[in-house]
N, C-alpha and C positions, 0 to 999 in steps of 0.2 A: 504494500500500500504506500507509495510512493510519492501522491497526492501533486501540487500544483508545480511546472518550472517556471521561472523568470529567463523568456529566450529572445529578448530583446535586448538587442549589439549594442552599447554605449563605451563610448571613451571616457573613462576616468583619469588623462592624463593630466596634470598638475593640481590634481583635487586631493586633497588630504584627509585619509578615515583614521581613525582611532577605533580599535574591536579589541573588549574586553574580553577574559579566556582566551585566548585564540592558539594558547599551543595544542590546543585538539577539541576533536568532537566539530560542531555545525561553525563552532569559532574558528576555527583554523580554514575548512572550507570558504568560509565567506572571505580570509584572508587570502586565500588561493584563487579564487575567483576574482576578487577584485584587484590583485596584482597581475594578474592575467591580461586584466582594461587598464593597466598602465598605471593604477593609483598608486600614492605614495599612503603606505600604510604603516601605523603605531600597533606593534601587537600588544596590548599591557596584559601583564600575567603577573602572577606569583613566582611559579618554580620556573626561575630562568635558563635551568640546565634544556628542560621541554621545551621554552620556548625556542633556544638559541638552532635548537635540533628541527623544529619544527620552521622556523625560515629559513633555516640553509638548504631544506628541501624543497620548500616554494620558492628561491631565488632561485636556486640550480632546474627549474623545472620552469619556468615562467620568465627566467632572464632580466626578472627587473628586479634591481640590486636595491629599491628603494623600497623596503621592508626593514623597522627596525621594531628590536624588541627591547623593550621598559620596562622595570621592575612598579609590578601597582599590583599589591596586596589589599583586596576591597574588605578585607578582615580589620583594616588597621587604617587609621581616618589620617594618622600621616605620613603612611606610607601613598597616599591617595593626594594629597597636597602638599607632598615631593615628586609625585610625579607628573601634575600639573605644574607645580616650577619651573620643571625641566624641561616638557613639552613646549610651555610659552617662550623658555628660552630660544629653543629651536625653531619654532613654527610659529607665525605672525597668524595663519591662519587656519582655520579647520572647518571644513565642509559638511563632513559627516561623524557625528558618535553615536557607533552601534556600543548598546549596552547589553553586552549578549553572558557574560559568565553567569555561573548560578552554584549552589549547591544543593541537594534534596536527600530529603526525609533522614538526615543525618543524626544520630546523637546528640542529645540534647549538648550541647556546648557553648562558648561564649568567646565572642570577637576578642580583641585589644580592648576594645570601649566599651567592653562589658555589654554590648545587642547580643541577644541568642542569634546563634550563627546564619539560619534562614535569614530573618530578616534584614541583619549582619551585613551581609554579603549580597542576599539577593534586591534588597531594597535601600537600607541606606550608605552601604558603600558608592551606590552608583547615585543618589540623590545626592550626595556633596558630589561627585569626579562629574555632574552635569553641573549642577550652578556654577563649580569653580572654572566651568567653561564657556559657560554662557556668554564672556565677553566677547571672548574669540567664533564662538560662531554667530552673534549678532554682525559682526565684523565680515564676515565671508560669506552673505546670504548670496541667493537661496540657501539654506542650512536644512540639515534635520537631523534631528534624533529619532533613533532607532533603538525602542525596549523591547527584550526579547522576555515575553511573559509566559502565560501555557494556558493550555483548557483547563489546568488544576484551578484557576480563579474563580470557576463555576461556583466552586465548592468549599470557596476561601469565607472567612468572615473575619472582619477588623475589630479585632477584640480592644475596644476603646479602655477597660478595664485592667485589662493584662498584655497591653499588648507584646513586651517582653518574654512572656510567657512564664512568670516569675513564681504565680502561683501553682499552676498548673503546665504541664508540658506533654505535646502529642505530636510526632515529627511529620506527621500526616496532613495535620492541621496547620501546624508553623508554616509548610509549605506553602498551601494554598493560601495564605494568610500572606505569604510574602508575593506569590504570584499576582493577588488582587492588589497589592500593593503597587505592583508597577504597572495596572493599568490602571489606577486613581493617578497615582504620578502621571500618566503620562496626560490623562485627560486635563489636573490641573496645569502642567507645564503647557497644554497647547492653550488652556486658557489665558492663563499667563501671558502668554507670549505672539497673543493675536495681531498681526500689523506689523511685526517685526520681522516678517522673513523665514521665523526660525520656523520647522514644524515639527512634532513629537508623535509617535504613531507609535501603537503595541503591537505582537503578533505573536501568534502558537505557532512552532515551529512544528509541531506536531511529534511524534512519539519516535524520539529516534534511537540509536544506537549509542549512547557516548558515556563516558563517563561520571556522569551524573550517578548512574548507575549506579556506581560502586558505595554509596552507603545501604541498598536497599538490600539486605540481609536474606530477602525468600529469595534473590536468583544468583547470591551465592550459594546457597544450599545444595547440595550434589543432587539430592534428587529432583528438587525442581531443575536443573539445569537439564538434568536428563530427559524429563519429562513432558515440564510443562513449555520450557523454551522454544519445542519446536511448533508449539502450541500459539504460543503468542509472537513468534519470531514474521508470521504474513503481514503484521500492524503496525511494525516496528519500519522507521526510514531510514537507510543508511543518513550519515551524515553529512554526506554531500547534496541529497535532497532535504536535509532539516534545513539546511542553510537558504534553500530556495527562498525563504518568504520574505526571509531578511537582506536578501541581495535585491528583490521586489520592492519592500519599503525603502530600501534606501538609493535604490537605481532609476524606477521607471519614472523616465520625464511627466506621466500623466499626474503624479502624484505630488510634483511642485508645490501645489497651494494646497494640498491637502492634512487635514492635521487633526490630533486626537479619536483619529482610527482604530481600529483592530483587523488586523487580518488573521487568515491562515489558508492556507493553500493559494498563495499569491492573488486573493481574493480578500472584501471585506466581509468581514462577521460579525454578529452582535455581541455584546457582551453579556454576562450573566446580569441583571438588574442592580445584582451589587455593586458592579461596577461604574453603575452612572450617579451615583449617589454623591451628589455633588458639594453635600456639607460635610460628609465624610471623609472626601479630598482634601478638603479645606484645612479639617481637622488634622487630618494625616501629614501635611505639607507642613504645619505648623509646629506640628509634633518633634517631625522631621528635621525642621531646622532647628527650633531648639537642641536635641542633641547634637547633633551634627557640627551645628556651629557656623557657617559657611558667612561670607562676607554677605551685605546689604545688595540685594540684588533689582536693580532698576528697572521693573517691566512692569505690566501691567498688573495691576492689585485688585 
């Protein structure tokens, strides 16, 4: 099951992306593909030994030497505002931030800044590494942001109460709870940010193969491997088609003015009702920066 391609030719030559995870799974595709159209691409990751492996195979395969890897631990808020220091030193401007890392359904555990790791990682790591960028792609419009979220937001709810998960903890729930989160962000940032060029759009990349995987304990299990794997392996998309959606949101000319979308299968979709709940954005965004901390950001309020 395979689901939508993005098969429309565009040049990305002197346009600059930044894609978070990207030394594997649908991250590292979308970085293979887009160094293929000639962008000049940021991989930001954690384990720098994967990264450094993973674009000496996309330069050696693609010929475009203008692939660099950055140390941006979305675990840790300044390892995330050292690596936008570093980024502004280099680059005057940036066109596209796909926000694509994640972790799921992991052991209960806890960032640098004390967030439980889903939210951690999948939500406010990347809600500071966007505002702290917003200069820069107000600066280089047309711009966009690309949040890579899931169908698990269906089934997310924003526990206004705990949101931490302090009281209680279910890795199931932290999940979807952080997946809904980045399509509230995104809905607020496109509010935000209406008239300015910038635009912010969600998508499910759909059910793929990648490393995310690895904290989910039933398919390490030998017998589920045996058994049920081949069972659910027809639903599952390599990772070179999870990355379709997200080379969609961030590529197709038609999509210029468009903003606080959701897609999947290079197609837009509805979101779950939770998702459009607009004071709960609000909330969330505020929340957000409070921890987070991020400079005063100049757009629409």
């Amino acid at each position: 099951m395979q689901g939508g391609k993005f098969t429309k030719e565009t040049d990305e030559t002197n346009k600059v992306f930044i894609v978070t995870g990207s030394n594997s799974g649908i991250g590292k595709e979308t970085v293979r593909e887009l160094a293929k159209r000639g962008a000049t691409v940021y991989m930001a990751c954690r384990d720098m030994k994967k990264c450094e492996e993973a674009r000496e195979e996309i330069v050696l395969e693609t010929k475009n030497k203008y692939v660099y890897c950055r140390e941006c631990d979305l675990a840790s808020l300044d390892s995330i505002r050292n690596f936008v220091a570093a980024f502004k030193r280099e680059q005057k401007t940036l066109n596209i931030l796909i926000n694509n890392a994640g972790v799921m359904r992991c052991p209960r555990s806890l960032t640098k800044d004390g967030f439980e790791m889903q939210l951690g990682v999948n939500h406010m790591g990347h809600f500071l590494l966007t505002t702290l960028l917003l200069d820069l792609l107000k600066n280089s419009t047309p711009s966009r942001i690309v949040n890579v979220s899931s169908l698990a937001h269906t089934r997310g709810e924003i526990n206004t109460g705990d949101l931490n998960s302090e009281k209680s903890y279910d890795e199931g729930k932290a999940y979807s709870q952080s997946k809904l989160a980045n399509v509230l962000f995104t809905r607020e940032l496109a509010r935000r940010l209406a008239g300015t060029g910038v635009t912010a759009n969600a998508l499910h990349p759909g059910v793929v193969d990648t490393e995310l995987f690895r904290h989910m304990s039933f398919f390490s299990n030998f017998f589920a491997g045996l058994f049920v794997k081949p069972l659910f392996w027809p639903f599952v998309k390599t990772a070179a088609n999870g990355a379709q959606t997200s080379l969609y949101a961030a590529l197709d000319p038609d999509l210029e003015l468009v903003s606080g979308e959701y897609f999947s299968d290079c197609q837009p979709k509805e979101v779950a009702p939770a998702g459009t709940d607009t004071q709960t954005a609000k909330w969330l965004w505020a929340v957000s920066e409070k921890w987070t901390n991020p400079p005063p950001i100049d757009v629409k309020k």
